[in-house]
N, C-alpha and C positions, 0 to 999 in steps of 0.2 A: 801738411804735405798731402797733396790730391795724389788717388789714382792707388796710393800702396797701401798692403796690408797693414791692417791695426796692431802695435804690440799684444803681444800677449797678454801681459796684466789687464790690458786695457779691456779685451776680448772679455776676460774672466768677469771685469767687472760687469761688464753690461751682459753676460749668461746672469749671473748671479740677481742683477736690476728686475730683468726683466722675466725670471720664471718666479725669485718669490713677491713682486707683485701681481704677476699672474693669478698666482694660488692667494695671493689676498683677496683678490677681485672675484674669485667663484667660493666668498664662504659669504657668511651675513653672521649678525651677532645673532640672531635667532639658533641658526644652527648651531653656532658652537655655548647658547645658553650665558649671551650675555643681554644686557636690557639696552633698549633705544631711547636715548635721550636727543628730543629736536629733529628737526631735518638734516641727514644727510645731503650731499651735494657727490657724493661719489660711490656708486656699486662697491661692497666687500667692505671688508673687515678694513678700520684707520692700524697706522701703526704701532700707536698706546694699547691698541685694543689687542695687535698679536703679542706687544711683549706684556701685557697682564698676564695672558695666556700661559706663556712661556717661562713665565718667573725673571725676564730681564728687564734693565733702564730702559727705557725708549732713547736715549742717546747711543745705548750699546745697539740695540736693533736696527735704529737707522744707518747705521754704521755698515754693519752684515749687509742691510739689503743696499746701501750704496757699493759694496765690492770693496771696502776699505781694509786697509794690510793690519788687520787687528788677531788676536785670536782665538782658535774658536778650538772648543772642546767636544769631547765625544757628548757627553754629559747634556752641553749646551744644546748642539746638535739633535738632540734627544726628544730636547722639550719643543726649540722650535718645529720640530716635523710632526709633535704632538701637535700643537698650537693649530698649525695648518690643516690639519687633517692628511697630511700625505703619505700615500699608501707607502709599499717595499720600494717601488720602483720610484718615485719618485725622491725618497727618503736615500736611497743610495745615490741619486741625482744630484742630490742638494749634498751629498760629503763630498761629493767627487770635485766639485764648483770649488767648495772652498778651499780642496785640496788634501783631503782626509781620505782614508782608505774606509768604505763603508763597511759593514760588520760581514763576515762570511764572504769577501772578493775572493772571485775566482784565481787560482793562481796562472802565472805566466810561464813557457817555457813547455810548448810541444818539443818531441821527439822528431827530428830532422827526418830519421828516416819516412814521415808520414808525407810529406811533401813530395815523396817520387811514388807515393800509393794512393792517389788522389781518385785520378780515373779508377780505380781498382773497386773504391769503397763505393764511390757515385754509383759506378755498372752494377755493383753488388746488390743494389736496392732495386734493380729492373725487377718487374715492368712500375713500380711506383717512380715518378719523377723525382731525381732528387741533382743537387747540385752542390759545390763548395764555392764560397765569398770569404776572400780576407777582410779587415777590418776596414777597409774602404771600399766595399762589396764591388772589389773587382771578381771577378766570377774565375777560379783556377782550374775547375772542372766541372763537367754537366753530362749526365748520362741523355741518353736519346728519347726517353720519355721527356723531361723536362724541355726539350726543345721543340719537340711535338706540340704537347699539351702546355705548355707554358710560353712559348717563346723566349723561353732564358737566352741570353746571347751568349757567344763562344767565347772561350775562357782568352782571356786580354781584357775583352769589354769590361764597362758598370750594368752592372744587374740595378740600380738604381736610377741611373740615366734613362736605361731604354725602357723600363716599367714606367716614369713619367713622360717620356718623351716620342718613344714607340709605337706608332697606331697600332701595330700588329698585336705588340704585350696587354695595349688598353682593351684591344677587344675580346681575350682571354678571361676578360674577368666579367660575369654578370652583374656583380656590383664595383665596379672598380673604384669608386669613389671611398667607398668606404676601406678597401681594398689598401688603398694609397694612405688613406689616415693612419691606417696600422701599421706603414711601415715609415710614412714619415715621423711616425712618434717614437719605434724603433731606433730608428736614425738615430735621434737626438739621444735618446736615454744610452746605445752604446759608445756615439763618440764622445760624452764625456767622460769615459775611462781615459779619454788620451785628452784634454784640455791645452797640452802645450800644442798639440801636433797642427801647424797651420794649414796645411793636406786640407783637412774638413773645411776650412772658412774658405780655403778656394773653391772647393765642391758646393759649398752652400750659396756662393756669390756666384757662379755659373751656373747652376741649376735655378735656383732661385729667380734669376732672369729669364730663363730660357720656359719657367711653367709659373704659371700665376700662382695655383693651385700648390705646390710648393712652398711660394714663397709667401702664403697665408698660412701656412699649418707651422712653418718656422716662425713667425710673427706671434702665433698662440701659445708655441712653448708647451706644446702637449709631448710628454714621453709615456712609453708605452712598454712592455712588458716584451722579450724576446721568446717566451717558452714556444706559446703557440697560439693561433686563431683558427679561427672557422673563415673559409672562404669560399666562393663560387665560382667554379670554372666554367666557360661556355666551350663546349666543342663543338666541330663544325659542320653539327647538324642541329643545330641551333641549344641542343637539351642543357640544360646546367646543372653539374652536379657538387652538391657540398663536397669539399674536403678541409685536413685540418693539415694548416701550413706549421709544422714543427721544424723549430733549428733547434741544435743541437751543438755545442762545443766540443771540438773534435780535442782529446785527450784533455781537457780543461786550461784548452789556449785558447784564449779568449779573438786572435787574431787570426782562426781557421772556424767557419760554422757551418754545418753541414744542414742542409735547409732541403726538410722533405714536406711532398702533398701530400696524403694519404688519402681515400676516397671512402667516404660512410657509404657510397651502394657503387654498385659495376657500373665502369661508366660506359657508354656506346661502346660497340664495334665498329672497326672499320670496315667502310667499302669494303 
């Protein structure tokens, strides 16, 4: 059937395909202290070589990394993210795919009344720019630095739309490229808390079209960590100044983030 979305399962299998080959493809048996026997023909660790690692079959492994309706244990879980080398974030990546609650998930279930105190908390943080994104980082408030210094778009918009798509947003950033990495890894690593919700593979199949650049950093299957980065703002006297982009979970709901710059020196005055 052309043109409509993938099942679900279907979806889960090919996340699941296509990031723990990934993470096979950037180890070598060097690094993880195994010996080379003959010519390889393929970059990264074969599949015998991650379930040694991991203490499983290599019929059990290939199973996992085809997305097959088998099952998988915390335990198991455990060994393969040992195997791999995969840090927190990606280690919670890999439970989330198979369907498992990774260790320490945040809980669900803000307080209602925080949704009519939105504006309230963003203005609270003036003169630092600060904003709130639901879990489809539609933008529900933005204080007026952020829209200054950032170009964040008004609360309806995607805050991730118009950062890939927006010449004004691109130009806010002195390195925006790198800029973009850290958030399309973001992307990835929070919307597999939600793996049923189709929302995202519409987001990813329009965006993904619409910026090349997108739609290679979803092809690598990098996730990335939500706490915080260092980023470079340009203002528009040309100066660029570091700050650190912190989100933050508003009451520990995971579907409200409250995302501040903070600036390591003064940045210009204005005119």
């Amino acid at each position: 059937m052309s043109g409509g979305a993938k099942p679900v399962e279907e979806t889960r299998r090919d996340m699941i395909r296509h990031f723990l080959r990934s993470r096979r493809a950037a180890l070598t048996p060097e690094i993880v202290g195994l010996p080379v026997y003959g010519r390889r023909g393929t970059p990264g660790l074969r599949r015998e070589e991650v379930a040694l690692l991991a203490g499983v079959s290599v019929s059990w492994y290939t199973w996992l990394e085809q997305g097959r309706d088998i099952k998988v244990s915390a335990q198991v879980l455990e060994a393969v993210s040992a195997a791999l080398r995969l840090d927190d974030v990606e280690r919670a990546h890999l439970y989330r795919l198979t369907g498992n609650s990774p260790p320490s998930a945040p809980a669900d279930g803000a307080p209602e009344r925080l949704v009519g105190r939105l504006d309230e908390i963003v203005d609270g943080w003036l003169p630092t720019p600060a904003f709130v994104t639901d879990r489809y980082w539609n933008v529900l408030a933005v204080n007026e630095a952020a829209v200054s210094v950032l170009d964040v778009p008004e609360p309806g918009r995607n805050h991730l739309f118009a950062f890939f798509l927006d010449p004004g947003a691109r130009e806010r950033y002195a390195r925006w490229t790198d800029a973009a990495r850290h958030l399309g890894a973001r992307f990835r690593a929070e919307s597999a808390r939600w793996p049923d919700d189709r929302e995202f593979d519409r987001m990813v199949g329009e965006l993904a079209l619409a910026s090349p650049l997108f739609d290679r950093m979803q092809r690598e299957h990098d996730v990335g960590a939500q706490a915080a980065a260092v980023v470079e703002i340009r203002f528009p006297d040309g100066r660029a100044v570091s700050c650190e982009h912190t989100t933050l979970l508003l009451a520990g709901n995971p579907d409200l983030r409250l995302n501040l710059l903070i600036p390591f020196e003064q940045p210009p005055e204005p005119d």
